[in-house]
KEKE-3310 file (N, C-alpha, C; in steps of 0.2 Angstrom, whole numbers, plus 5000, padded with zeros to 4 digits):
npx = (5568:5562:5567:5556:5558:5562:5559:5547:5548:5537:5529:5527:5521:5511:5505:5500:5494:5481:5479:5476:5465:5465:5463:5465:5457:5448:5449:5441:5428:5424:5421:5429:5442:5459:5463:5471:5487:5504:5519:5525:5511:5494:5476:5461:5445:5428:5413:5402:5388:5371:5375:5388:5386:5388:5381:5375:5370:5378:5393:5402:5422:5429:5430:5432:5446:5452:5451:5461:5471:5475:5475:5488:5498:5499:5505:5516:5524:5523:5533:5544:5561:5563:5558:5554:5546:5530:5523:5510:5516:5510:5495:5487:5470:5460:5443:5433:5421:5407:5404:5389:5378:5372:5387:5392:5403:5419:5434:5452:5468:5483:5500:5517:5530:5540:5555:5563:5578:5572:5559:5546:5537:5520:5506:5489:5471:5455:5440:5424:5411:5408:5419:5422:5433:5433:5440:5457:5474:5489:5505:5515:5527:5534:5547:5554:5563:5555:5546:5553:5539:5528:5529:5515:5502)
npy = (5344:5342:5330:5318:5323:5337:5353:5361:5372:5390:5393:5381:5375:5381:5378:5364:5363:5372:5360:5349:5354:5360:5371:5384:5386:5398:5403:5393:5395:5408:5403:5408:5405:5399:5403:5402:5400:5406:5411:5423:5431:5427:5423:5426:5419:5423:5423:5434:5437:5440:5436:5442:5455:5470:5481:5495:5485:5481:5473:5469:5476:5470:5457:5460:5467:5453:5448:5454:5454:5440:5438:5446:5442:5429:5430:5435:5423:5412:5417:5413:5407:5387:5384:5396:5410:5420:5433:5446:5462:5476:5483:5492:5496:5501:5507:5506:5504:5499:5483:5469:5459:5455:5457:5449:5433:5438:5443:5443:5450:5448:5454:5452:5466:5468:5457:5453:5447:5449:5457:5460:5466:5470:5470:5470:5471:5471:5465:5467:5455:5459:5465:5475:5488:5488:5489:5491:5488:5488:5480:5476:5465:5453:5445:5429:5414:5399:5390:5372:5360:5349:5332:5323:5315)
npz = (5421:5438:5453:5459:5471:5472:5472:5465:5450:5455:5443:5436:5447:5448:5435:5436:5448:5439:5428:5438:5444:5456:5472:5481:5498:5501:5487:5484:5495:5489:5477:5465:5452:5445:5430:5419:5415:5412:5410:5422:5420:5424:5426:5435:5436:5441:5445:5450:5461:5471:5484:5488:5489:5498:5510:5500:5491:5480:5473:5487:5489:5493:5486:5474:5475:5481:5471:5464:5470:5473:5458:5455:5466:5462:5448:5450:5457:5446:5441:5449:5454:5459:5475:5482:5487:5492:5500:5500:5502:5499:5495:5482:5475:5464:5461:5446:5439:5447:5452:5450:5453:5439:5431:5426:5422:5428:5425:5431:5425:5431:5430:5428:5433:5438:5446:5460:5469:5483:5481:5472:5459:5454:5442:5440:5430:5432:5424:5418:5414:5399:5396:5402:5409:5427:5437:5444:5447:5460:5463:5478:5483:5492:5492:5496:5504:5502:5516:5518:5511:5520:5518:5508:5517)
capx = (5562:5564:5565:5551:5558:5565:5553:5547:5549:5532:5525:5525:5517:5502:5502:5498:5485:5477:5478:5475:5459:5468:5458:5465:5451:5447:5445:5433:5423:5422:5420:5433:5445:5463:5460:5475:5492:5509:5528:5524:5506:5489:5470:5458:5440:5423:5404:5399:5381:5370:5379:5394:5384:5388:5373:5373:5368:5382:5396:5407:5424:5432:5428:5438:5452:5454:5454:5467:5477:5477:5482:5497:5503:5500:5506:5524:5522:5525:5541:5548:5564:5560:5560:5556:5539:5530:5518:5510:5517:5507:5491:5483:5466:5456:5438:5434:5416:5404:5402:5384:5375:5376:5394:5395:5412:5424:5442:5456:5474:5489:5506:5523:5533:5548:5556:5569:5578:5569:5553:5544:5532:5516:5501:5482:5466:5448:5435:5417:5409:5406:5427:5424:5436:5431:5446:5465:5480:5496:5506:5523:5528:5541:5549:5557:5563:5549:5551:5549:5532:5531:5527:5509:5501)
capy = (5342:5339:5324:5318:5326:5340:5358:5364:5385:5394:5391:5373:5371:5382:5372:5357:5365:5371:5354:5344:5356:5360:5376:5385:5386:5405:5404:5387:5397:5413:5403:5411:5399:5403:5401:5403:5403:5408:5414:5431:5431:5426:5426:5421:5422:5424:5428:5438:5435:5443:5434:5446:5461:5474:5485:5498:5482:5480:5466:5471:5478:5465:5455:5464:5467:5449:5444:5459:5454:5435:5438:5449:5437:5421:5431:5434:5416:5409:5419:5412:5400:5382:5382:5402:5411:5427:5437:5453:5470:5482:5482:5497:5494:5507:5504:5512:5502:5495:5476:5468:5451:5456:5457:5440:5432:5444:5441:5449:5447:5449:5453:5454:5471:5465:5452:5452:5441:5451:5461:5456:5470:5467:5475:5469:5472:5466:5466:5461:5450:5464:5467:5483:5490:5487:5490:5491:5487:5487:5476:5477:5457:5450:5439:5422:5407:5396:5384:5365:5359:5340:5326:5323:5306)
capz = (5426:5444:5453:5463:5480:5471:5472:5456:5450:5452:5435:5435:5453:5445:5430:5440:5450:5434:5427:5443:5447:5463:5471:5491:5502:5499:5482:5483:5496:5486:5471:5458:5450:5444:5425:5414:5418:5408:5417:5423:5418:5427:5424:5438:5436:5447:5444:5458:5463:5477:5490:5487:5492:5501:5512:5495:5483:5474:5476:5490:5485:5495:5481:5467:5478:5481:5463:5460:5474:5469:5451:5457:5468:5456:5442:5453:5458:5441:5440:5456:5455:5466:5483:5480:5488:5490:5500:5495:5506:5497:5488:5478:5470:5461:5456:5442:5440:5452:5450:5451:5452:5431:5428:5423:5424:5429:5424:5434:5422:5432:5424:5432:5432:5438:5452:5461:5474:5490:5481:5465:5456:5447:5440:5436:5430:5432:5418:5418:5406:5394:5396:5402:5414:5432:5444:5443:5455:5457:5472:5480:5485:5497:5489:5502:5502:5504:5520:5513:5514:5523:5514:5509:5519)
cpx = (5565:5562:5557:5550:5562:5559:5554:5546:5542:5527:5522:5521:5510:5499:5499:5491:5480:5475:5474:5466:5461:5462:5461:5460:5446:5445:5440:5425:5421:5420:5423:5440:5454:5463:5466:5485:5499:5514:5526:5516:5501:5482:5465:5451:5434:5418:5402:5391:5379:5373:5384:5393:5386:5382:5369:5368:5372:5388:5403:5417:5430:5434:5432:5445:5455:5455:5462:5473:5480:5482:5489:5502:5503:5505:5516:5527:5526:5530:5544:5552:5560:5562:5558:5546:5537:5523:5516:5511:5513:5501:5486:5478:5464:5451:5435:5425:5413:5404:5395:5383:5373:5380:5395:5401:5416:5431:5446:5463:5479:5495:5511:5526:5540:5550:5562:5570:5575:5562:5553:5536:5525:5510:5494:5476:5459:5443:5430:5416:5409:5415:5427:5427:5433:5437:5452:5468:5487:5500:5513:5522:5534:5541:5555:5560:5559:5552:5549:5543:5532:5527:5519:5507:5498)
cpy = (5340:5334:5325:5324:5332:5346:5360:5372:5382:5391:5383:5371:5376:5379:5368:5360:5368:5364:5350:5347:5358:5368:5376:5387:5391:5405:5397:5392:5407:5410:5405:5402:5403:5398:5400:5405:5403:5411:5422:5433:5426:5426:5420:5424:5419:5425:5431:5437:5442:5442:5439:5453:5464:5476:5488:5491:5481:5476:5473:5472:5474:5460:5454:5463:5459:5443:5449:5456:5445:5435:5442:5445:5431:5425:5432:5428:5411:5413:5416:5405:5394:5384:5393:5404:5416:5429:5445:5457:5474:5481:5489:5496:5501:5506:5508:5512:5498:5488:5474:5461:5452:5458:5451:5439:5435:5441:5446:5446:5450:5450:5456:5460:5470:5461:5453:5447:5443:5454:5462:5464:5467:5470:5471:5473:5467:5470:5462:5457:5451:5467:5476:5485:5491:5491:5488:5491:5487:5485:5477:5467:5459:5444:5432:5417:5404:5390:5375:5360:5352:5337:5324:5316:5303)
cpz = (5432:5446:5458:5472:5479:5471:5465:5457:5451:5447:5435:5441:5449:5442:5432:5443:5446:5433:5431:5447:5455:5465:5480:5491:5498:5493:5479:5487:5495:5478:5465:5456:5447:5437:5420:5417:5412:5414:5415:5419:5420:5427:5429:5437:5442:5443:5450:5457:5471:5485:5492:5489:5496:5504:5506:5491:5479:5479:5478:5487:5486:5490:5476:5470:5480:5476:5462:5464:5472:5462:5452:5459:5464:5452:5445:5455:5453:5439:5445:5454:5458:5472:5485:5483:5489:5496:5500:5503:5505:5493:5486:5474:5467:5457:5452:5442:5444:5448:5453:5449:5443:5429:5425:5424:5421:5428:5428:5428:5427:5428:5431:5429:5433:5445:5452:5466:5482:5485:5473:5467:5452:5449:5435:5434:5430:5427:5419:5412:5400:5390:5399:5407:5421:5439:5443:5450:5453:5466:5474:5484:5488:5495:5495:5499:5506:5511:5516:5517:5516:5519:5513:5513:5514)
residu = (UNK:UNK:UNK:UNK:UNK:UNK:UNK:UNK:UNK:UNK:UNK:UNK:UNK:UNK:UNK:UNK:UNK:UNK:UNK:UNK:UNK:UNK:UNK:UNK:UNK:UNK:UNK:UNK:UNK:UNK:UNK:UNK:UNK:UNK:UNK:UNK:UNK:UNK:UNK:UNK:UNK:UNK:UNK:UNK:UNK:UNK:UNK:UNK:UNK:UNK:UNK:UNK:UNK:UNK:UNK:UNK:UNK:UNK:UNK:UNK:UNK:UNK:UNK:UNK:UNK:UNK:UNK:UNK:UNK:UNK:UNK:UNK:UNK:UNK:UNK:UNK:UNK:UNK:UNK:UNK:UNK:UNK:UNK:UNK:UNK:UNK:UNK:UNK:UNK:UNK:UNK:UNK:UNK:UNK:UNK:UNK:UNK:UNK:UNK:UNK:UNK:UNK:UNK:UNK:UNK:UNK:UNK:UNK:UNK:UNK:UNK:UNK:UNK:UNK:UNK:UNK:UNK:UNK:UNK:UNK:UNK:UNK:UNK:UNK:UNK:UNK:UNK:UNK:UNK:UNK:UNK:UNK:UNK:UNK:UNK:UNK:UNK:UNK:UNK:UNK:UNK:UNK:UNK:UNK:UNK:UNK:UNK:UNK:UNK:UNK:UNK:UNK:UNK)
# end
């Protein structure tokens, strides 16, 4: 375990913000939560509503894309040594189904494919309430050394 002023891997800082109820802006003011976490494994959910619309009526695909893109990078996140950080290079989604103010809460699962010391791999899915396959991704990450964050007051 590290000391107090010591950075913790990946995994353990997620842990805490599950625990702690911790939540980045983005996913307060979209409302999705990051639900589940494991090393190399991620599961954040959402309920889409009318809000989330697009012109057609159905929730924008923006939406999808930024649970997919989420659990990618979390899911690379919790593999990352201390002091170790990541943001995404590439993202590919591909909707297979509309989501609608009736998908109820949609899970996206992340999973790690592989990590290196420069560029980490990983591959999600998103599933409505029903589990039915909604949209798929797969992400390229740049993997860093994190700069160290200042002291909280």
């Amino acid at each position: 375990m590290p000391h107090a002023d010591e950075p913790e891997d990946g995994y353990t800082q997620l842990r805490d913000r599950v625990a702690g109820g911790m939540k980045a802006p983005l996913l307060v003011k979209m409302g999705m939560t990051l639900a589940e976490v494991d090393r190399g494994r991620v599961v954040f959910e959402g309920t889409p509503d009318s809000s989330d619309f697009n012109p057609m009526g159905s929730v924008h695909g923006g939406y999808a894309a930024t649970l997919l893109d989420s659990a990618c990078g979390m899911a690379v996140q919790s593999a990352l040594e201390a002091g170790r950080g990541h943001t995404t290079l590439e993202l590919k989604v591909s909707y297979l189904k509309a989501l609608t103010d009736r998908s109820g809460t949609v899970r996206a699962t992340g999973r790690v494919i592989s990590v290196g010391r420069r560029v980490g791999f990983a591959e999600a899915e998103l599933r409505d309430g029903k589990g039915q396959l909604c949209a798929t991704a797969t992400s390229t990450l740049l993997v860093f050394d994190a700069p160290p964050r200042p002291p909280e007051a």
